[in-house]
KOLLOZA-537054 format. One record per residue (C-alpha): residue in three letters; x, y, z. Coordinates in steps of 0.25 Angstrom, whole numbers, plus 5000, padded with zeros to 4 digits. Layout:
BEGIN
ALAXYZ;...
This chain:
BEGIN
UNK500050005000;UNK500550154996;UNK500050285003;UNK499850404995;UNK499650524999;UNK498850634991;UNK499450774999;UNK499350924995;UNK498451045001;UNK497151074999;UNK496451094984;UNK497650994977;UNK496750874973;UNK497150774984;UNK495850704983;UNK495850714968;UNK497350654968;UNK496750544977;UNK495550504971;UNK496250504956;UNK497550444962;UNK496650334968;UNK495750294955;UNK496950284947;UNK497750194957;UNK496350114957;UNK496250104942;UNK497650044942;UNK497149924951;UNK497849984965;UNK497149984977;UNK496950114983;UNK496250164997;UNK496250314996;UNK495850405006;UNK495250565002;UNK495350675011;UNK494250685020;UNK494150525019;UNK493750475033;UNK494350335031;UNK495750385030;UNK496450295039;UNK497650405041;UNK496950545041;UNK496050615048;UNK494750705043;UNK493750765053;UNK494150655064;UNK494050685080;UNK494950675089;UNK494550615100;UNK494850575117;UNK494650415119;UNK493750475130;UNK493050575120;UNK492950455110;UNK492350375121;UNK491350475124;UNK490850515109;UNK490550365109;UNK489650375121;UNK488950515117;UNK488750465104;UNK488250315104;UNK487550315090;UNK488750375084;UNK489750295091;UNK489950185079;UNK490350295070;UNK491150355079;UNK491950235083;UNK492150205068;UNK492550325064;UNK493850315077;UNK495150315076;UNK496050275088;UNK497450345091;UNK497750305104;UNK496750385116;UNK496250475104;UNK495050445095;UNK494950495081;UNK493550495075;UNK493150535060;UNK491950595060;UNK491850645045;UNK491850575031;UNK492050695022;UNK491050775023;UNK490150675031;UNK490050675045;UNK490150545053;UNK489550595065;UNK488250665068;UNK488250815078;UNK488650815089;UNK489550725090;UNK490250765077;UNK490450905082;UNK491250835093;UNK492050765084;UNK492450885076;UNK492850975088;UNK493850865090;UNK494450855075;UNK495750785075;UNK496250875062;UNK495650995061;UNK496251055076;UNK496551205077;UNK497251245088;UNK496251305096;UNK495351165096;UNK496651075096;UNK496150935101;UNK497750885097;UNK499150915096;UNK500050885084;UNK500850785091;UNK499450715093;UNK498950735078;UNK500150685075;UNK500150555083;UNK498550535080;UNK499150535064;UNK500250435068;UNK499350335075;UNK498350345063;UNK499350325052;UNK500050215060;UNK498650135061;UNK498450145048;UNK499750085044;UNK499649985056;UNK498149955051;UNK497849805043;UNK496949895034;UNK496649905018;UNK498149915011;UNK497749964998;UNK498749994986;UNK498750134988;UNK498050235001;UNK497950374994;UNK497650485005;UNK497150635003;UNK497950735011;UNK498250605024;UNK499550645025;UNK499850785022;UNK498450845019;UNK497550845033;UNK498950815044;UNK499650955038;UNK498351025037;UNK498050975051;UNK499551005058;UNK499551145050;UNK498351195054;UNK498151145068;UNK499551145074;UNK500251235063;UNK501251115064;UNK502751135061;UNK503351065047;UNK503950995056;UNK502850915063;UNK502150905049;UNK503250835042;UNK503450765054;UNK502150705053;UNK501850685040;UNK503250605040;UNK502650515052;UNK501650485045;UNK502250445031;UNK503350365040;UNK502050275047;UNK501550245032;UNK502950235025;UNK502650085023;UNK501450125015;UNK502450195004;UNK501850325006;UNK501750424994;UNK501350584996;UNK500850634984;UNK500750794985;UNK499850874975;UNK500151014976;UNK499951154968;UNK500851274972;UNK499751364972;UNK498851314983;UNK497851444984;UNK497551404968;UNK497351244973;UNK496451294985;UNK495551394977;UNK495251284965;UNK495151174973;UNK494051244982;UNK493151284968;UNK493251154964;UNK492651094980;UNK491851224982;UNK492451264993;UNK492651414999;UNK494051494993;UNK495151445001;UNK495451565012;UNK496851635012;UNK497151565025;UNK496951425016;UNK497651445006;UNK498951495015;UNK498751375023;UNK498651275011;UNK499851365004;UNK500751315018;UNK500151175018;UNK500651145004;UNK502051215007;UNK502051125022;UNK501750985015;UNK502851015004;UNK503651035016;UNK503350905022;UNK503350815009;UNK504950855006;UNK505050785019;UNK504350695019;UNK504950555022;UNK504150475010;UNK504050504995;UNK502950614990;UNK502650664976;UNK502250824974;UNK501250844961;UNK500750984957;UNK499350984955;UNK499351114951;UNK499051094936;UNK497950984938;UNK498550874929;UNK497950774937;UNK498050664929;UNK499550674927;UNK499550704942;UNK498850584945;UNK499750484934;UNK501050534942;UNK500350524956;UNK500050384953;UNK501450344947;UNK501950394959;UNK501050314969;UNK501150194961;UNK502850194961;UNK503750114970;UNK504750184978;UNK505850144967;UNK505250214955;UNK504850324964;UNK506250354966;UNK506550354953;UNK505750454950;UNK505850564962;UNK507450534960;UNK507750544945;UNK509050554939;UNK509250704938;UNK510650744934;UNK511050894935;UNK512250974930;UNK513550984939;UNK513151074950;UNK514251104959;UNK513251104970;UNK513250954971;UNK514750964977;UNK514251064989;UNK513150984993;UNK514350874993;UNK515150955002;UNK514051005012;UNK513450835013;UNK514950805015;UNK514950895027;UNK513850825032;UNK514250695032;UNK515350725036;UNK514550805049;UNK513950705050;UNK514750585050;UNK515950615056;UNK517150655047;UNK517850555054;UNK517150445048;UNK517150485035;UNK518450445026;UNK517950515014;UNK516950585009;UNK516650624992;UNK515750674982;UNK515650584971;UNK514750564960;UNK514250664947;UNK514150784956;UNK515650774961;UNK515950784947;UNK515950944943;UNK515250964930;UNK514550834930;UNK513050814926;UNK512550734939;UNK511150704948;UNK511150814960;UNK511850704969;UNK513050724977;UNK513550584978;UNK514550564992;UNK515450464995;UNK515550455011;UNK516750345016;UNK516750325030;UNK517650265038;UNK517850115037;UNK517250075051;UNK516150195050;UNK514850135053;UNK513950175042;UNK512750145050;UNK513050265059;UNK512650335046;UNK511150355046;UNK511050405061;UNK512050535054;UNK511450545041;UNK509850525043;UNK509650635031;UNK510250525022;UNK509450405016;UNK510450275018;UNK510550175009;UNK511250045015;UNK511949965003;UNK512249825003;UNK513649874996;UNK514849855005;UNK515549964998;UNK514450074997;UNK513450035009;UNK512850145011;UNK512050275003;UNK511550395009;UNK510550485001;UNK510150625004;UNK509250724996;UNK508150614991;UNK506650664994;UNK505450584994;UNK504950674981;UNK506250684976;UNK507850734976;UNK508250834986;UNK509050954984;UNK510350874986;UNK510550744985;UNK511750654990;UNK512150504990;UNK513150475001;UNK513950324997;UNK514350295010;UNK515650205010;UNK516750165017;UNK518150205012;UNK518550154998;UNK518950194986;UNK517650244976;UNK517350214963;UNK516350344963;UNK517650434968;UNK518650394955;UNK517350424947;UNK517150544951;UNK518650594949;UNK518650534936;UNK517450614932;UNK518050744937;UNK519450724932;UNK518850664918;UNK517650784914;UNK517350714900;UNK517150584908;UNK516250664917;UNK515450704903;UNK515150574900;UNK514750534912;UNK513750654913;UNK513050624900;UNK512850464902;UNK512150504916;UNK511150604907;UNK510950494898;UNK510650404908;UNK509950484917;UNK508950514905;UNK508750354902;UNK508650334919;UNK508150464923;UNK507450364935;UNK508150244936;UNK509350284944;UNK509850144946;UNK509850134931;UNK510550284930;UNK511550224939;UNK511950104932;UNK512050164918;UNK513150234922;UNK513650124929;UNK514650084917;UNK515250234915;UNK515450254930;UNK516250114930;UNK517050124919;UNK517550294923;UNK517750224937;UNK518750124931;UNK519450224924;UNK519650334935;UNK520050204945;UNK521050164934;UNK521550304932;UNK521550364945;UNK523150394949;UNK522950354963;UNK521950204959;UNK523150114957;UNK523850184970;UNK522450174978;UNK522150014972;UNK523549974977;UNK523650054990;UNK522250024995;UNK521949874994;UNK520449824998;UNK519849694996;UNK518349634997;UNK518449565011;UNK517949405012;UNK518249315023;UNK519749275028;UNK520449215037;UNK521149325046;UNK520949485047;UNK522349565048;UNK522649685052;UNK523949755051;UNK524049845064;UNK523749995065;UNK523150105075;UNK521850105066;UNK520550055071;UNK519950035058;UNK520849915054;UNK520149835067;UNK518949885066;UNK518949835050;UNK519549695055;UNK518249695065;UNK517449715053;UNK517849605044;UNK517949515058;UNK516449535060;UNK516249525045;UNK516749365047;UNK517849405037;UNK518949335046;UNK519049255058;UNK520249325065;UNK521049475064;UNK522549495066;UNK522849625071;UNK524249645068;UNK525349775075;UNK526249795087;UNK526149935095;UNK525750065089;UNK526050185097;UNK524650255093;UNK523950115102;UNK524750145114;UNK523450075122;UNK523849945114;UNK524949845114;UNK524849845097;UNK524049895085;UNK523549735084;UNK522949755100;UNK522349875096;UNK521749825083;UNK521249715091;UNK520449795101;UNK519849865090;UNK519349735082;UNK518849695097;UNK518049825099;UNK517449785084;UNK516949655090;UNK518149565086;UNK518149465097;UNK519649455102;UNK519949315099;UNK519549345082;UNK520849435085;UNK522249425084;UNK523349525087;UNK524849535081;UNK525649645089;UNK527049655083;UNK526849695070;UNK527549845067;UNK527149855050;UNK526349785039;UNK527349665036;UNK527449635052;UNK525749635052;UNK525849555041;UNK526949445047;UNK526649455060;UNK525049425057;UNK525449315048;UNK526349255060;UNK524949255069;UNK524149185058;UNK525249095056;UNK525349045070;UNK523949055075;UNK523648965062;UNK522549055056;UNK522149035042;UNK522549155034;UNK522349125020;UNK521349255018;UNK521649375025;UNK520949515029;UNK521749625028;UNK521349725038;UNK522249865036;UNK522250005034;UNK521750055018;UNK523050125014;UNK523750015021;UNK523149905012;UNK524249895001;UNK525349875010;UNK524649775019;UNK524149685009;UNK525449665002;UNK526249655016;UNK525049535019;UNK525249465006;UNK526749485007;UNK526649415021;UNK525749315021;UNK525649175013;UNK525549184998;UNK523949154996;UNK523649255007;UNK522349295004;UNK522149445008;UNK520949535007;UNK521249695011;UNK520149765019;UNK520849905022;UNK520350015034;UNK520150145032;UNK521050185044;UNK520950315054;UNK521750395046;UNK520450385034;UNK521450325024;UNK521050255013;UNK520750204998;UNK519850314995;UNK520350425003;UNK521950425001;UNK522050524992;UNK521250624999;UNK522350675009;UNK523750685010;UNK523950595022;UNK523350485015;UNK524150485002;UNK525450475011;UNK524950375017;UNK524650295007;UNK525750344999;UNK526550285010;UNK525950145008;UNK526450144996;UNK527850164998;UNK527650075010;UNK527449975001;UNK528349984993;UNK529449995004;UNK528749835009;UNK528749774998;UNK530049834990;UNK530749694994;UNK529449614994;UNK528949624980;UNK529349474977;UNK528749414989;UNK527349474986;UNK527249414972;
């Protein structure tokens, strides 16, 4: 079943929307339960209803014993309070004088001066009434088309009698979308700029007095309030303009609209739009950069970059500024929703892009800026060699530009589509600025990571940085190995702990490593005495050791590997599972500061100074 929602302000043709919308729905073999204003049966509004004590229930039953059957039909419970509906229309269901009693206690219509309730208690009243009716084992029809239910009569009502705050009107119509969100709830709003032409037409064609300058003020401020609360409103809405009468297009589009699923409605609020460069798009990257980083903690964050077509200056792209966080690698990226609730998260089964925060996506449409966040752990991006590449290669950069027109003319909807048409282009351009790039073949060799399976033993050469225990605790708990070999003697920046390997330990511990998963090597002073000294260990413990997990620091992961292999058996099997360390350092990131491109430039001649007299024992 699908709720729909027929809204706007007096004189728009709600009723007419409703009564077309539901024949046509009819015609085409749905079931449909619609509800007109004024209707007595609605289950979730209220139209010339009392409001009632128990005890003032109880007594109105005993006053009036040949009236009682009605009125008890006619009763809605909420708690200590009774409701009772004594109109249908235009027809009275009661006789005088208890129906002059029942009107000096209307529910609804309640100026200040006779206020029989507070807001707080309209408010709950609606809440138990809508949550019955979802609750209720009643008639579950295709569609339930209501005139004015949610917008209509409770603004009318919180305007006029409470002179209620946006606030407390968004609040509720939110609460009451949010009890029915199972129901796929759809607003559709029919509205005309000029309300004071609407009012004075609409009330000709009924018969009805000349709306009074007070009306029409107050009907001008309803349509400006309910724009108000639809752009924030929680669930999708559509806004048609009435205001040339076109009602049979109207009614095609509103019925298409109803009739989609939530897929093809996305495709067609979110278009692919694509706009000249704008060099906007990399302010709105800078002021979202702050944020995040406000947000998150510089501290946790290894890197931060605006990727994509509007990182690209000149570059025909969609208005959105596409950002690339890396965090830490032992950040907890379910701490992420708690500091970023105005993003919507999508959680990805993709172990090297898990998560996708989207912002500037409304329920009727794009907002005024849009952003993807691809939330990562540090590596080295595909997307970021793209870019540079289209930057440093402007012809390249024009082609790309008119394939995304030419696709975005044969997909203007189908976004998945769009995306995998340029799938081939994005690949090949990636390929190129990876194999061109001055500092790839330094990068490839320096920074060695492998796809992690199950081994025999985790090592871990020594060090002052948690992250390399922390990592071995990961894999650990992951069933990746039975046993870790910390390996290091004393370190002067431990001076609480007799070696690095006791402190690395007490670290895997913390992580939930029980103790006797762990071994400890507390002599070794460099690289080839972690290497020895661990193979020693295995060796006279009798540990299998065939397919080894390599636990070090990223920049380190040349050097450690090769030392590895240098030491142990011929056949070794090893797989490299680097850690971006406390000092931030790693694949993706090394060019970015001066200290890093010493240190690993230092690797490098490390190596060399290694393995100068060892070439022969490494073939």
């Amino acid at each position: 079943m699908r709720l729909i929602f027929i809204e706007g302000v007096s004189g728009v043709g709600k009723t007419t929307m409703t009564q077309k919308l539901c024949a046509l729905l009819r015609s085409r073999e749905y079931t449909v339960k619609a509800f007109e204003e004024f209707d007595y049966t609605n289950p979730i509004d209220f139209y010339c209803t009392a409001y009632l004590s128990q005890y003032e229930h109880s007594r109105f039953l005993g006053d009036f014993p040949m009236q009682s059957a009605v009125l008890k039909e006619n009763t809605l419970t909420v708690g200590a309070v009774r409701l009772v509906r004594y109109y249908n229309r235009e027809v009275s269901l009661f006789t005088e004088p208890l129906l002059g009693k029942l009107r000096r206690r209307e529910f609804c219509t309640n100026p200040p001066k006779q206020r029989l309730v507070t807001l707080a208690e309209y408010h709950h009243v609606y809440k138990k009434i809508w949550t019955d009716f979802v609750q209720s084992e009643g008639e579950r029809p295709d569609f339930m088309i209501f005139d004015g239910s949610l917008l209509h009569h409770p603004i009318n009502d919180m305007m006029r009698n409470y002179d209620a705050p946006m606030e407390a009107i968004l609040a509720h119509v939110n609460t009451m979308l949010e009890i029915v969100s199972d129901f796929d709830p759809l607003v559709v709003y029919l509205s005309d700029e000029n309300v004071e032409e609407r009012l004075v037409k609409a009330r000709n064609e009924r018969n009805q007095p000349p709306a009074s300058p007070k009306s029409i003020e107050f009907w001008q401020k309803r349509r400006v309030n309910d724009l108000a609360v639809l752009a924030q409103l929680n669930l999708p809405y559509d806004v048609h303009d009435i205001s040339r009468e076109n009602w049979d297009e109207l009614l095609t589009r509103v019925s298409v609209h109803v009739c989609e699923d939530g897929a093809a409605r996305r495709a067609r609020i979110y278009p692919i739009v694509l706009e000249a460069y704008n060099p906007e798009w990399v302010a709105w990257y800078g002021e979202e950069k702050e944020y995040l980083v406000q947000k998150i903690g510089g501290e946790n964050i290894t890197n931060i970059n605006h990727y994509g077509s509007t990182a690209v200056p000149g570059l025909t792209a969609k208005p959105t500024v596409d950002i690339l966080l890396e965090l830490n690698e032992g950040y907890d990226l379910k701490q992420l929703p708690g500091l970023l609730s105005d993003y919507v998260f999508q959680w990805r089964d993709m172990a090297d892009d898990p998560l996708v925060l989207y912002k500037g996506y409304a329920p009727a449409g794009f907002g005024e800026r849009i952003f993807h966040v691809h939330v990562r752990h540090t590596g080295d991006w595909d997307e970021l060699y793209f870019r540079d590449y289209l930057i440093t290669n402007p012809e390249v950069a024009s082609e790309y530009a008119a394939l995304k027109i030419q696709l975005a003319g044969t997909f203007p909807n189908d976004r998945d589509a769009y995306t995998d048409a340029k799938g081939a282009f994005i690949k090949e351009v990636t390929d190129k600025a990876r194999a061109t790039s001055p500092l790839a073949a330094l990068t490839q060799f320096i920074f060695v990571e492998n796809a992690i399976t199950p081994g025999d033993i985790i090592l871990v050469p020594g060090g002052s940085h948690p992250q390399l225990a922390q990592k071995a605790a990961e894999l650990y708990h992951q069933g990746v190995a039975p046993y870790i070999l910390f390996s290091g003697k004393e370190n002067p920046a431990l001076p609480e702990f007799p070696s690095e390997a006791t402190w690395l330990k007490s670290v895997a511990m913390e992580n939930g490593v029980p103790e006797e998963s762990i071994l400890c090597e507390e002599n070794a002073a460099h690289t080839f005495e972690n290497a020895q000294f661990s193979l020693d260990i295995i060796t006279q413990r009798g540990l299998p050791a065939k397919k080894i997990i390599l636990v070090c620091k990223a920049y380190h992961s040349r050097r450690a590997l090769l030392t590895y292999q240098y030491v142990f058996p011929r056949g070794t099997v090893f797989l490299t599972a680097p850690v971006t360390d406390k000092r931030g350092l790693n694949r993706g990131n090394w060019t970015s500061e001066p200290a890093y491109i010493s240190r690993v430039m230092d690797e490098v001649q490390k190596i060399g100074e290694y393995f100068a007299d060892k070439v022969e024992g490494l073939r």
